[in-house]
C-alpha positions in Angstrom: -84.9 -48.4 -13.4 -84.2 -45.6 -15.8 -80.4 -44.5 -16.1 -79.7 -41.3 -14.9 -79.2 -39.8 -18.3 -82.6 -41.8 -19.6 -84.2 -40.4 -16.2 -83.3 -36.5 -17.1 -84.1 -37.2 -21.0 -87.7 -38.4 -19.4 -88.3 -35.8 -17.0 -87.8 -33.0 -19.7 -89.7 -35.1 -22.3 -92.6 -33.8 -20.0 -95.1 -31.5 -21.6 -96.6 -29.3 -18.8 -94.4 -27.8 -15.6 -96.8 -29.6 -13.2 -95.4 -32.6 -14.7 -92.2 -32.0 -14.4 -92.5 -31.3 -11.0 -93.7 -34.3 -9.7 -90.9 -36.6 -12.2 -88.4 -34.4 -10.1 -90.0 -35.2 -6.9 -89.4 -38.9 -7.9 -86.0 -38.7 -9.2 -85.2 -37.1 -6.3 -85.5 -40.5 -4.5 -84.9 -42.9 -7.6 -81.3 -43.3 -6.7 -78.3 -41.0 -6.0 -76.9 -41.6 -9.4 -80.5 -40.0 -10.9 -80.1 -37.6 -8.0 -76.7 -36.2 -9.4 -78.7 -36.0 -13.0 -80.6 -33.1 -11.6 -77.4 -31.3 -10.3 -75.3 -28.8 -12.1 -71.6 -27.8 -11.3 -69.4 -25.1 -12.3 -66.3 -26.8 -13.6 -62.5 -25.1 -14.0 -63.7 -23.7 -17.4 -66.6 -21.6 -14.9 -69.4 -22.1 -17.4 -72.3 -24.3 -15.7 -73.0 -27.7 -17.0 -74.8 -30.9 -15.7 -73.5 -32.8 -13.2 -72.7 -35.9 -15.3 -70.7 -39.2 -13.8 -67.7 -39.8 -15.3 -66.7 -43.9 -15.4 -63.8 -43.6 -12.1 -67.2 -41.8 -10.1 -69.5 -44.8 -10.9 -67.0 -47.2 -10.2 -66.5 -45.4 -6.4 -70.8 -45.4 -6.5 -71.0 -49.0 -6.6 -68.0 -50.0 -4.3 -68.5 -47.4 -0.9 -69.7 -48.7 1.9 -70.6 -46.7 5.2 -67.0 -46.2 6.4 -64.6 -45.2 3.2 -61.1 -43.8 3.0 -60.2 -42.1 -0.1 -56.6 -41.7 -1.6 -56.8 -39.5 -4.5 -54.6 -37.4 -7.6 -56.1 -33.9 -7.8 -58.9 -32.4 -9.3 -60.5 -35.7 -10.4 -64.0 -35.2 -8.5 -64.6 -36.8 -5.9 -64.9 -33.7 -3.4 -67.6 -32.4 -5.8 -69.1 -35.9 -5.9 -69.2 -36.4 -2.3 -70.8 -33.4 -1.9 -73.4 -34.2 -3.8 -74.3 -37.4 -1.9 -73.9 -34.7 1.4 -77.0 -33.0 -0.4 -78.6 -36.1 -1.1 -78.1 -37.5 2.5 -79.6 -33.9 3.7 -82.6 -33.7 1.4 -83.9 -37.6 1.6 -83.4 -38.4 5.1 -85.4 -37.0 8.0 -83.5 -35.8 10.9 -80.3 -35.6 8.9 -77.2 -34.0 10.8 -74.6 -33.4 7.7 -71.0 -32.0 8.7 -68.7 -31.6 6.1 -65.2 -30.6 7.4 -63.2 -28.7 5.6 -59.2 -27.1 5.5 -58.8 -24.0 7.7 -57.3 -20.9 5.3 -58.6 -17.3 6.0 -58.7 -15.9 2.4 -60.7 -14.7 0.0 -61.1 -18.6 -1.6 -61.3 -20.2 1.3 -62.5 -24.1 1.1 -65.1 -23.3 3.0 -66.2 -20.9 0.9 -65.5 -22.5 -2.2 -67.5 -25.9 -0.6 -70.3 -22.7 -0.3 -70.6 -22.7 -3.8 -70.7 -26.0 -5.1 -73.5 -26.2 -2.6 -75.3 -23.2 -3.6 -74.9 -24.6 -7.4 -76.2 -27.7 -6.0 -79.5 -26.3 -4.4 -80.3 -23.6 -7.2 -80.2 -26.4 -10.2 -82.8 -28.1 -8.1 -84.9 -25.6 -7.8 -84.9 -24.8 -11.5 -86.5 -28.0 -11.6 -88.8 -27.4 -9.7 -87.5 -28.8 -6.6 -89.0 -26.9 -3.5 -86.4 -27.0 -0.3 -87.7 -24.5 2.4 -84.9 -22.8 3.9 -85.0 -21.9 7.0 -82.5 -18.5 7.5 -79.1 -20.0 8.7 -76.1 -18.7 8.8 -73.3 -18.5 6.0 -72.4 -22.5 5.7 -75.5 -24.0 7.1 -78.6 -24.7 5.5 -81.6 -26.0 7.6 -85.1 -27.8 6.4 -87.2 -27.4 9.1 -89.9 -29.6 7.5 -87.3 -32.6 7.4 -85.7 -31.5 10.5 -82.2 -31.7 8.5 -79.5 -29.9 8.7 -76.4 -29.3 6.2 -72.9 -27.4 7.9 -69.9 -26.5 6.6 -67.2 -26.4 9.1 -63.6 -25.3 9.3 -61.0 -27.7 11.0 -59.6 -26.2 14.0 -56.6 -23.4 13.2 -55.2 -24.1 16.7 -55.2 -27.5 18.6 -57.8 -26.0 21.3 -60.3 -24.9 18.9 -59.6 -28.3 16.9 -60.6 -30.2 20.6 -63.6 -28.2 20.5 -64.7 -28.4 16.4 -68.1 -30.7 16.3 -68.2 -31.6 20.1 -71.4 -33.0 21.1 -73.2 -32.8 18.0 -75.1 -35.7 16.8 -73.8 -36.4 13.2 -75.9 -38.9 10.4 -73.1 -38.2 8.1 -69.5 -36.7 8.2 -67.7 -35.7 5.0 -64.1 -35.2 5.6 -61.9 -33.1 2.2 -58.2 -32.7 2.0 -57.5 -33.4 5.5 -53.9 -34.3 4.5 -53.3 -30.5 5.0 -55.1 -29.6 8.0 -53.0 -27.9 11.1 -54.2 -30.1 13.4 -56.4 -33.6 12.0 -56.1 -35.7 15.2 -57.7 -33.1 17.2 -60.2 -31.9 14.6 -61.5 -35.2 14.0 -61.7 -36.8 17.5 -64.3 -34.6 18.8 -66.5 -35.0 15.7 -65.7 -38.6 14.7 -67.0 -39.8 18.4 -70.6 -37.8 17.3 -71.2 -39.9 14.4 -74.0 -42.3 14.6 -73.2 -46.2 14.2 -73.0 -47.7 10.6 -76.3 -50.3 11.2 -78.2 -47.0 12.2 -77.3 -45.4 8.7 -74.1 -43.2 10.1 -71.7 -42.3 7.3 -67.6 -41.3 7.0 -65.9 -40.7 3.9 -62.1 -39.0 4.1 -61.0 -37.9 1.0 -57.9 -36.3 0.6 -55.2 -35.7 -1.9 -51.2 -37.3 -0.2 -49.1 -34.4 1.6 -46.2 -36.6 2.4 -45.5 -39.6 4.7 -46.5 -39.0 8.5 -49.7 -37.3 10.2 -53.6 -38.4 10.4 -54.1 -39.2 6.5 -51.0 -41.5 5.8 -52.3 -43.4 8.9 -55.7 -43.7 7.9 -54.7 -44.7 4.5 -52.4 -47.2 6.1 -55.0 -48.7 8.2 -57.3 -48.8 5.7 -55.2 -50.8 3.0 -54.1 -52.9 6.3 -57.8 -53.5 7.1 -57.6 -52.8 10.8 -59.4 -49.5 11.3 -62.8 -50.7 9.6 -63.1 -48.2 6.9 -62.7 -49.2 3.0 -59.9 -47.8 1.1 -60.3 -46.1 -2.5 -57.4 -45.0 -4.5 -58.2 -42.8 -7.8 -54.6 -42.7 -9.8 -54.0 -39.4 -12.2 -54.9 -41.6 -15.6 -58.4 -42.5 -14.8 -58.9 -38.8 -14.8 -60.1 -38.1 -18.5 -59.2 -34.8 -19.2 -55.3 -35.4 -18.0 -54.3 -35.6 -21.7 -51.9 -33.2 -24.2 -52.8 -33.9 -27.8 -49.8 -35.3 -30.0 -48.6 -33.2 -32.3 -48.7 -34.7 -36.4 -46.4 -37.4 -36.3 -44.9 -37.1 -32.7 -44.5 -40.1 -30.8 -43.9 -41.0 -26.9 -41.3 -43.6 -26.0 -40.8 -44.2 -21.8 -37.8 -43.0 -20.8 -37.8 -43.2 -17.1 -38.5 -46.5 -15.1 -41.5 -44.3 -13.3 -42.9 -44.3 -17.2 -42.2 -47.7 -17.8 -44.6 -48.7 -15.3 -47.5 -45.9 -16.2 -47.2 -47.5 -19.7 -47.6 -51.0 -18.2 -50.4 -50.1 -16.3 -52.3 -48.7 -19.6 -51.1 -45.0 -19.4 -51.6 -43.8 -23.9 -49.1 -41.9 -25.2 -50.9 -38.3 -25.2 -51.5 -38.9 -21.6 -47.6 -39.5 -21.0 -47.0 -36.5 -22.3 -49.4 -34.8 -19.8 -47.3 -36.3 -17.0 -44.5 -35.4 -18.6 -45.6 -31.5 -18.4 -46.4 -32.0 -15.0 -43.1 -33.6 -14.1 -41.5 -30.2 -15.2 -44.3 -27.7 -13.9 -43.7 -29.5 -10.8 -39.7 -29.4 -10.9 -39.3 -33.2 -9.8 -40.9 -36.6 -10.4 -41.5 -36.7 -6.3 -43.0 -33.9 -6.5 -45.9 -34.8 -9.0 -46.3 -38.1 -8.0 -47.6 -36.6 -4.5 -49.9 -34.6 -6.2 -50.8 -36.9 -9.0 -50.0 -40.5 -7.7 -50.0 -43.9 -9.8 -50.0 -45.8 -6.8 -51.0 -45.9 -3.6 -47.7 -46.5 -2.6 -45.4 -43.7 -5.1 -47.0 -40.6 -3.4 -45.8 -41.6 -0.1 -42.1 -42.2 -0.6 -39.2 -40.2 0.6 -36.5 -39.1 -2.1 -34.1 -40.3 0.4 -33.8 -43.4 3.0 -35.2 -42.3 6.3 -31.8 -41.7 8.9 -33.8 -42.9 11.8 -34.9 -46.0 13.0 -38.6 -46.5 11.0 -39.3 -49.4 12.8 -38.7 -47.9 15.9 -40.3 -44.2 15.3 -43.3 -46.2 14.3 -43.4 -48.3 17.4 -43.4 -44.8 19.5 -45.9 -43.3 16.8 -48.2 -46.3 17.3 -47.6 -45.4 21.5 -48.3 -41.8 21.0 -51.3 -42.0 18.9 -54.0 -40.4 21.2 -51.8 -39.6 23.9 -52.3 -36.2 25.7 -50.0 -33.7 26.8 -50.6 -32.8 30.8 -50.8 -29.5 29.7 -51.1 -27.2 26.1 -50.5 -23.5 26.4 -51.6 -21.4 23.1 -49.0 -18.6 22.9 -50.7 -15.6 21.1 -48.6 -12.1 21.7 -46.8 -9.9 19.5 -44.6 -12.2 17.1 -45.5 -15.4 18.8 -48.3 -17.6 17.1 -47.6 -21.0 18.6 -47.9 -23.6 21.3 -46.4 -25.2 24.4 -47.1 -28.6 25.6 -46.1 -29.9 28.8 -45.7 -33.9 29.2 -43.7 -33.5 32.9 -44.1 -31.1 35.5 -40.5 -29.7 36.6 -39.5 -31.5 40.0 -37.7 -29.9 42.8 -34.8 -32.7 43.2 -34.7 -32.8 38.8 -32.1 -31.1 36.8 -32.9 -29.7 32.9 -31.6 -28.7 30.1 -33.5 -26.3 27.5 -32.6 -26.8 23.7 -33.8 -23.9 21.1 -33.9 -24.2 17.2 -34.6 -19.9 16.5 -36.4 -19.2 13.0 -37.2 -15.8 11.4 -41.1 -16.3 12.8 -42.2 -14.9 9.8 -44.4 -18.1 8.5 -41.4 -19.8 7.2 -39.7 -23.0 9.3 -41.3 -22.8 12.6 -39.3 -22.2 15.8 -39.0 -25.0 17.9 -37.5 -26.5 21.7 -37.6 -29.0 24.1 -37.0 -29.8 27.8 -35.3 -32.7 28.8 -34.3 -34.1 32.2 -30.6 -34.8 33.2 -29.6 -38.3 33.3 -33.1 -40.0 32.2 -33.8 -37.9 28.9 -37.0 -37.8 29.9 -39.6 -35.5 27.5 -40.3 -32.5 29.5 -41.9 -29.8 27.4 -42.3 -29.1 23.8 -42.4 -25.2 22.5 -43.5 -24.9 18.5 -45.0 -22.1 16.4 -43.9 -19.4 15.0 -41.4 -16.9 17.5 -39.9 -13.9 16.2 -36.2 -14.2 18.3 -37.6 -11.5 20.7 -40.4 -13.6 21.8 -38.4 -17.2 21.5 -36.2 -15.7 24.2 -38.8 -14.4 26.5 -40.6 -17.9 26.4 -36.9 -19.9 26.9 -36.0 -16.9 30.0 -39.8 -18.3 31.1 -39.8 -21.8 30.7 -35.9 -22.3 31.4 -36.8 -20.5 34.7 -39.8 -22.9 35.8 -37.6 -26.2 35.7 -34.9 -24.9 37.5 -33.2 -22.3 35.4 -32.2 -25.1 33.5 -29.0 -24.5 31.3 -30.4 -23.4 27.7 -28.8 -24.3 24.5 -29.6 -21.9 21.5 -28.4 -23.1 18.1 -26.5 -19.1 17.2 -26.5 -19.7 13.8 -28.4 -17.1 11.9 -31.1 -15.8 13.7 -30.0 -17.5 17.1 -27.7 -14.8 17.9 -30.2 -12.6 18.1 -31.9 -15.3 20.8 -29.0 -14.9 22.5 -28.4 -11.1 22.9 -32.1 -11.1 24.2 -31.4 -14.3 26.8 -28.2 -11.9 28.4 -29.1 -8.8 28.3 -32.7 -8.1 28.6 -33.8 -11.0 30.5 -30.5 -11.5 32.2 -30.4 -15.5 32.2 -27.8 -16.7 34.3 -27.2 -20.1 32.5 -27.0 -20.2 28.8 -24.9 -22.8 27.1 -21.7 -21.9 25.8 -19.9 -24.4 22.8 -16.0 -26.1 22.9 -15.2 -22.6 21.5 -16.5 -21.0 24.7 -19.0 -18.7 22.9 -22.3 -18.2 23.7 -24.9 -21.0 22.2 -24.7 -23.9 20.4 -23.0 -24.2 17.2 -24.0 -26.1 14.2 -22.1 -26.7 11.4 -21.4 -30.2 9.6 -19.3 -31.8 12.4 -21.4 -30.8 15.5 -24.6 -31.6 13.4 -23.7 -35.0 12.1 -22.3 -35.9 15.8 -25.4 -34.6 17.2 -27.7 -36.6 15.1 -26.2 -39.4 15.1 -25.9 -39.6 18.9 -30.0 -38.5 18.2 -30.3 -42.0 16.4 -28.6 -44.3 18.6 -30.4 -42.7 21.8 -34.1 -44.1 19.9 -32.2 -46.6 19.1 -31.6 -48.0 22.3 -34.5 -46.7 24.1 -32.6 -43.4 26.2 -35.2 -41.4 24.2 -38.3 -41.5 23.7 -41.6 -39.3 23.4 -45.1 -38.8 23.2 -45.3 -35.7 21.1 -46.9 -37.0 18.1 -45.2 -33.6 15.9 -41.1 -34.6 16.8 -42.2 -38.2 15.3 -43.5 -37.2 12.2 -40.6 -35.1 11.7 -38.1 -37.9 12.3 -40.4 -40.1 10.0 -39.4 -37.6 6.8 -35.7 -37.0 7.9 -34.0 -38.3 5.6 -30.4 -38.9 3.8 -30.3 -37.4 0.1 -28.9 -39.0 -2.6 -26.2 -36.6 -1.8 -25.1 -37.6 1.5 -27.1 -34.6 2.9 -29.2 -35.3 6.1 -32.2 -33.1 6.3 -36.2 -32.7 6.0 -37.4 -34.5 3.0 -39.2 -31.7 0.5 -42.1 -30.1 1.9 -41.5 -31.4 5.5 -40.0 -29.4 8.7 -37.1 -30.5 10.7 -36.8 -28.1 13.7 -38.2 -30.4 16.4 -36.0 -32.8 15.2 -32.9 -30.4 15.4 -34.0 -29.3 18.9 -33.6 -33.1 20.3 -30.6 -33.5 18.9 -29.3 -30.8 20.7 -30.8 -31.3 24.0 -29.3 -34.9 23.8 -26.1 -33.3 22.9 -25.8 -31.2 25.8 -27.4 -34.1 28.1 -24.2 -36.3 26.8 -21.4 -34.0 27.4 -19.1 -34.8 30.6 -19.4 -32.0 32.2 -23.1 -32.3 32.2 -25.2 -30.0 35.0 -22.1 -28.1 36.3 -22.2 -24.4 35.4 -19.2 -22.0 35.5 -18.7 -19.2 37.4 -19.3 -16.7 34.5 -22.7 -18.3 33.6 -22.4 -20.4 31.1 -22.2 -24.1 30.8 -18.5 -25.4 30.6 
């Protein structure tokens, strides 16, 4: 069999039109590596070029298998070359059902959009060839082949956990082509209905997840972990930064690159040159930290994934609840969409008429920075309750605490008053007129945080999951304790590019739940 590069040389080597039509017919269904010969792609330079394989995409060709999980530095091609095995899936196989899922983001260079193009590329290369594909008229992000009964679909991962329930459901799938999903709002959610539609392996179903890291915790790191551990049944891939060819800077006349870190000690020993040190090198500073590029760019599986800190909670226990958690459904989820509310309640526990509560509430601006966040817990068990989360403005926080603190009992709520708590707390008293709000040691209205109420509320956090008092099935708080960490600085917080309101919000609920004077409420209202 002819090369893919011998195959194209021969097809155009043809003297009449006719007969380069029916060489494309056949290299349509030579192989997918002669298949890819006939593509083009508009690279980050935006001129139009063959698609060519590069050495790390052949390597990936002859080691994939029906079931693949891909761990990746960015840019290096394998969204565009997985794409082009979706077209070749589409085009060769009769009744094909394609779905490739793609990050939510409503802009003007959406994935979805740009996944459009590549396509679009794809499909008019082809026919310059001479390939004839009879469209039916689809919408924007499908394309259909009535004559093959095939179907190709873009579709966008859920932007709220309903629509994610919903994204796929009851579709028969051949082949499902998962991109970035690292990032997605919701994965779990998006990928359970859809994954459940995808035929069997022995009947020719395909997976492949591909995703650049985002950080330790949600649907990715587990799939990569379950992959590497060999207990979910896919294969995993990893793609370091160096095999990437074009991840070099030139060395000036005369310069030379010496390690100086232990992180370049080991890209050296594992064959990174000298001009492509000095790429990293860029990188490290465009970046601002080594963490920070290594997520993006990884060397190794395992240096995109660690924390810049050591983790202040129990990992062995957090996992244990994770792994318990893990497809575990709230009773209840309630999508909140009003003015300056864009968020969610789930509800694990119904409020009981012989139960007491207690109502914890981290505030936030609402804006689309750190998310707001709260929690319900019972008196004397801790049990999980309710979760609130999304983005409140402090007007609608407070309505949905007067609403929820209301339903289980007019349970005492505890607002942290920092910053835009107070704000929270002015609404609470005296538009919605709530009875019990918590007051601190100083007997002022909310919770206080500063570095001695923190650390003692934390800590009591750790040694309650510690020894079992709490505990929850709300898959979000555990990813959040799984990056809070403890800086080389002695400061406890969300490692970079992770959120730690949920976590802030148990720790005062616990906080109030341990206080000796727990449940009794003074005579002016507040909680003594």
């Amino acid at each position: 069999m002819l090369q893919p590069e011998a195959a194209l040389r021969s097809l155009y080597a043809c003297h009449s039109d006719r007969s380069r039509e029916r060489q494309t017919q056949r290299a349509l269904t030579q192989d997918f590596g002669t298949f890819c010969s006939l593509l083009e792609i508009v690279p980050t330079e935006g001129q139009r070029s063959p698609f060519v394989l590069n050495e790390m995409q052949r390597r990936y060709n002859a080691a994939r298998t029906p079931r693949d999980v891909i761990l990746k530095a960015r840019q290096m091609g394998m969204t565009t070359l997985e794409q082009a095995r979706d077209a070749w899936h589409f085009i060769n196989r009769p009744g094909a059902r394609v779905t490739m899922m793609v990050q939510s983001i409503d802009d003007a260079d959406s994935p979805a959009r740009k996944a459009k193009r590549v396509f679009d590329v794809f499909f008019a290369a082809l026919a310059k060839r001479g390939v004839k594909l009879n469209f039916a008229t689809s919408p924007a992000g499908v394309w259909t082949l009535p004559d093959r009964d095939a179907v190709l679909r873009i579709v966008e991962a859920g932007a709220s956990r309903a629509a994610a329930q919903k994204k796929g459901r009851g579709d028969t799938v051949t082949r499902l082509h998962v991109t970035e999903h690292a990032f997605w709002e919701f994965p779990r959610e998006s990928l359970l209905a859809v994954e459940s539609s995808v035929v069997a392996p022995e009947l020719g179903g395909e997976i492949v997840r591909e995703s650049t890291p985002n950080g330790v915790g949600g649907r990715f790191y587990d799939d990569v972990q379950a992959a590497k551990a060999g207990t979910s049944g896919f294969k995993f891939h990893f793609f370091p930064w160096f095999l990437e060819p074009h991840y070099r800077v030139a060395l000036a006349p005369g310069e030379t690159i010496e390690p100086a870190t232990e992180r370049e000690k080991q890209l050296v020993a594992q064959g990174v040159e000298p001009d492509q040190l000095k790429w990293y090198r860029r990188k490290v500073a465009e970046k601002g930290s080594q963490e920070d590029a290594d997520q993006e760019f990884p060397s190794d599986p395992e240096a995109c994934f660690l924390l810049s800190g050591r983790t202040f909670f129990s990992v062995a226990r957090i996992e244990e609840l994770r792994r318990l958690a893990i497809g575990a459904r709230p009773l209840e989820t309630i999508e909140v969409r009003a003015d300056g509310a864009h968020g969610e309640i789930r509800v694990w526990s119904k409020a009981r008429g012989d139960s007491r509560y207690v109502l914890a509430l981290d505030p936030s601006e609402g804006t689309g920075g750190d998310p707001a966040a709260g929690t319900i817990r019972e008196w004397g068990t801790a049990q999980h309750c309710v979760t609130i989360h999304g983005q409140f403005k402090p007007h609608a926080l407070a309505k949905i605490g007067n609403d929820w603190g209301r339903r289980y009992g007019t349970a005492p709520i505890a607002v942290e008053r920092n910053n835009h708590g107070h704000a929270v707390l002015q609404a609470l008293e005296r538009e919605h007129h709530y009875p019990r709000i918590f007051k601190h040691y100083d007997g002022k209205l909310g919770w206080l945080n500063n570095e001695v109420t923190r650390t003692k509320a934390l800590t009591e956090l750790d040694e309650g999951i510690r020894s079992g008092l709490w505990s929850t099935q709300d898959v979000a708080t555990l990813g959040e304790m799984r990056t809070f960490i403890t800086t080389a600085h002695g400061r406890v917080e969300a490692a970079r590019g992770s959120h730690d309101d949920l976590v802030i919000a148990e720790a005062i609920a616990l906080d109030v739940l341990k206080k000796p004077a727990a449940g009794r409420i003074d005579s002016g209202g507040g909680y003594g």
